[in-house]
C-alpha positions in Angstrom: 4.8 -18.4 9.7 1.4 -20.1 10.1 0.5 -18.1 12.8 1.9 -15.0 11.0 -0.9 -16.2 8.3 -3.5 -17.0 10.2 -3.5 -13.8 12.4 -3.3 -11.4 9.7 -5.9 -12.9 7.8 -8.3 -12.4 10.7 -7.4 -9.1 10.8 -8.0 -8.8 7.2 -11.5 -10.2 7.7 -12.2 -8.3 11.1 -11.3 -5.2 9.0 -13.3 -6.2 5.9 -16.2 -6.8 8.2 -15.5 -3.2 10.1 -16.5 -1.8 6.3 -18.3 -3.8 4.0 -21.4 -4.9 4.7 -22.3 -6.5 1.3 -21.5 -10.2 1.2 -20.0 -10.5 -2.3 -17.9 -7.0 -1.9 -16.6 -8.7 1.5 -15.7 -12.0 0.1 -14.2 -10.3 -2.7 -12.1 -7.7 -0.7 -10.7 -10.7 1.5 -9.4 -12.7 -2.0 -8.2 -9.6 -3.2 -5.7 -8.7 0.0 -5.3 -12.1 0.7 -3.9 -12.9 -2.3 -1.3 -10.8 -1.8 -0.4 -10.3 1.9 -0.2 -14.2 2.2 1.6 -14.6 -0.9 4.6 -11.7 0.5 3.9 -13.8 3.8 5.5 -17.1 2.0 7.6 -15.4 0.0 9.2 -13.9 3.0 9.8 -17.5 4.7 14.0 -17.1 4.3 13.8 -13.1 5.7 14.9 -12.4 9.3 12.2 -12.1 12.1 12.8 -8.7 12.4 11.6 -8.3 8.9 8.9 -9.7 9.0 6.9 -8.6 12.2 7.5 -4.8 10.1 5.6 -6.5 7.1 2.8 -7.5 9.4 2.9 -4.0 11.3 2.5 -2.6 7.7 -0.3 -4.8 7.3 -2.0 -3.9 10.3 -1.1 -0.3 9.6 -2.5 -0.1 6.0 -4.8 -2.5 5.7 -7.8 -0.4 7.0 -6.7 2.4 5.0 -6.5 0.4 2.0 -10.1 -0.7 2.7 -11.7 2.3 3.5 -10.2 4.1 0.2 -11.4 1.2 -1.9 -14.9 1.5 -0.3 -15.3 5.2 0.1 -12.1 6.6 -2.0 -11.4 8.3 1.1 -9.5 8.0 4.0 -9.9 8.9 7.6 -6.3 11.5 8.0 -5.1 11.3 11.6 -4.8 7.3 11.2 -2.9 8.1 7.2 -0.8 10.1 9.3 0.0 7.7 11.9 0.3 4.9 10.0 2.8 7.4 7.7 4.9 8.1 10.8 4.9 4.7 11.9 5.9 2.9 8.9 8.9 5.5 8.3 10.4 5.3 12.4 9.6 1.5 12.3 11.7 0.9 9.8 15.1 2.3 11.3 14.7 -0.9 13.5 14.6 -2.9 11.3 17.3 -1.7 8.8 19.2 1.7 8.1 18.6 3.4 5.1 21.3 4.0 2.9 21.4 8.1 1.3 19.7 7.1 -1.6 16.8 5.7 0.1 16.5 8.9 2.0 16.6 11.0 -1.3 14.8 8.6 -3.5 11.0 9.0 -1.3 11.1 12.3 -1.6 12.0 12.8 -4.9 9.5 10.2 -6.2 6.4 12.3 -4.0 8.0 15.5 -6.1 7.7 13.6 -9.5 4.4 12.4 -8.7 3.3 16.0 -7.5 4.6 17.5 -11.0 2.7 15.2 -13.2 -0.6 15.4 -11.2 -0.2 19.0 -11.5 0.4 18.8 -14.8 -2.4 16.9 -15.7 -4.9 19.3 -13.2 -3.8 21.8 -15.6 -4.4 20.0 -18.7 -8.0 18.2 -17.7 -9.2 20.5 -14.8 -9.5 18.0 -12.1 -7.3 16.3 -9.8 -5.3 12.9 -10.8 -3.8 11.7 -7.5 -5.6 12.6 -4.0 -3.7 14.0 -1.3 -3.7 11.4 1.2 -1.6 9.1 -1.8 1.4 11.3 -2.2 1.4 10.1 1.7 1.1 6.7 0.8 3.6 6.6 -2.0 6.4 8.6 0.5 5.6 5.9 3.1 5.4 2.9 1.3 8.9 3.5 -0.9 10.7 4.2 1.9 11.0 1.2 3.2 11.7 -0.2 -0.8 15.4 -0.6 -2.0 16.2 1.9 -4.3 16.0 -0.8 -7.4 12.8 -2.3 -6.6 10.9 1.5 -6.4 10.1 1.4 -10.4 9.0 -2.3 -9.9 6.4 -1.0 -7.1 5.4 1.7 -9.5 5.0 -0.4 -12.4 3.2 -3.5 -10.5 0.5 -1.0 -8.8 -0.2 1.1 -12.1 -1.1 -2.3 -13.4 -3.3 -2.9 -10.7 -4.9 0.6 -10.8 -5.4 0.0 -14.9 -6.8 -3.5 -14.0 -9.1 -2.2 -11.9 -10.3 0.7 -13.8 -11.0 -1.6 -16.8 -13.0 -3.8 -14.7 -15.1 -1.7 -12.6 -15.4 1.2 -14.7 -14.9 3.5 -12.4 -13.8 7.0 -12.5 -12.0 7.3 -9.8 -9.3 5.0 -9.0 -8.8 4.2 -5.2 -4.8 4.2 -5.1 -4.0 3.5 -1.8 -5.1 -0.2 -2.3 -3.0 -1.3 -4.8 -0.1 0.7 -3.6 -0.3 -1.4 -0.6 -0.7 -4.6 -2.2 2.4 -4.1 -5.3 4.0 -3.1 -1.6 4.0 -6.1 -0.2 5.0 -8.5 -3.1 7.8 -5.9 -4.3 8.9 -6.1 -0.1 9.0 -9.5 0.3 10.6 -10.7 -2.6 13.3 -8.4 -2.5 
């Protein structure tokens, strides 16, 4: 697990690097993903192997995604699709999905595309960006069926935290989708 640790957090900094060339916005993009991916990392210390070389593959997967939304809320499509297509096949190796978890994904992107298309109608502009509902398909399927409305609840948090604290307009999803992911995976 120490090597686990250590190897994702210089990717995580190799990433960081890749993007942000300020010095504070670096440090403080490190803490932030650190925070979580090393605390799924000990949380996962009782999970098979199998389980947790996916987490990492996530990691290495989403990471840069989660980076470049949060610098440029944006994200370069042909990797979101393979890192999409990969998170969804990987996981058959790891575990089969039970009907529910096939249904759930789906139905949880449908939801999601209702009520930003409600609120497009109501305020004019768009509420989630397209490369999320990607994300959010992605990322809960490889959640159990009664940890999805944990995820949803722990990122929205994140996303409100943020939004209070920057005061931004825009709220970079992809981020904190990816880190409510990998507390809600490992400790479940």
């Amino acid at each position: 697990m120490v090597i686990a640790s250590i190897s994702i957090f210089t990717y995580l900094t190799a990433v960081t690097f890749f993007f942000e060339k300020d010095l504070f916005k670096f440090f403080k993009t490190i803490i932030f993903f650190s925070i979580y991916i090393l605390s799924a990392l000990f949380l996962m210390m009782e999970k098979s192997t199998a389980e947790i070389l996916y987490f990492l593959l996530i990691c290495v997967l989403w990471l840069p995604l989660s980076i470049d939304d949060l610098k440029s809320n944006s994200v370069n499509q042909i990797f979101l699709y393979l890192a999409s297509f990969l998170s969804c096949a990987t996981l058959f190796i790891v575990r089969e999905p039970i009907f529910m978890d096939l249904v759930i994904s789906p139905l949880l992107v449908l939801v999601l595309i209702l009520v930003a298309w409600m609120i497009k109608n109501k305020k004019g502009r768009e509420a989630i960006g397209s490369a999320d509902y990607l994300a959010i398909f992605s990322l809960s399927f490889s959640l159990l069926v009664y940890t999805i409305g944990i995820w949803i609840i722990l990122f929205s948090v994140f996303g409100m935290i943020h939004y209070v604290t920057n005061n931004r307009q825009s709220i970079p999803l992809i981020p904190f989708l990816f880190s409510a992911w990998c507390l809600v995976y490992a400790y479940f």
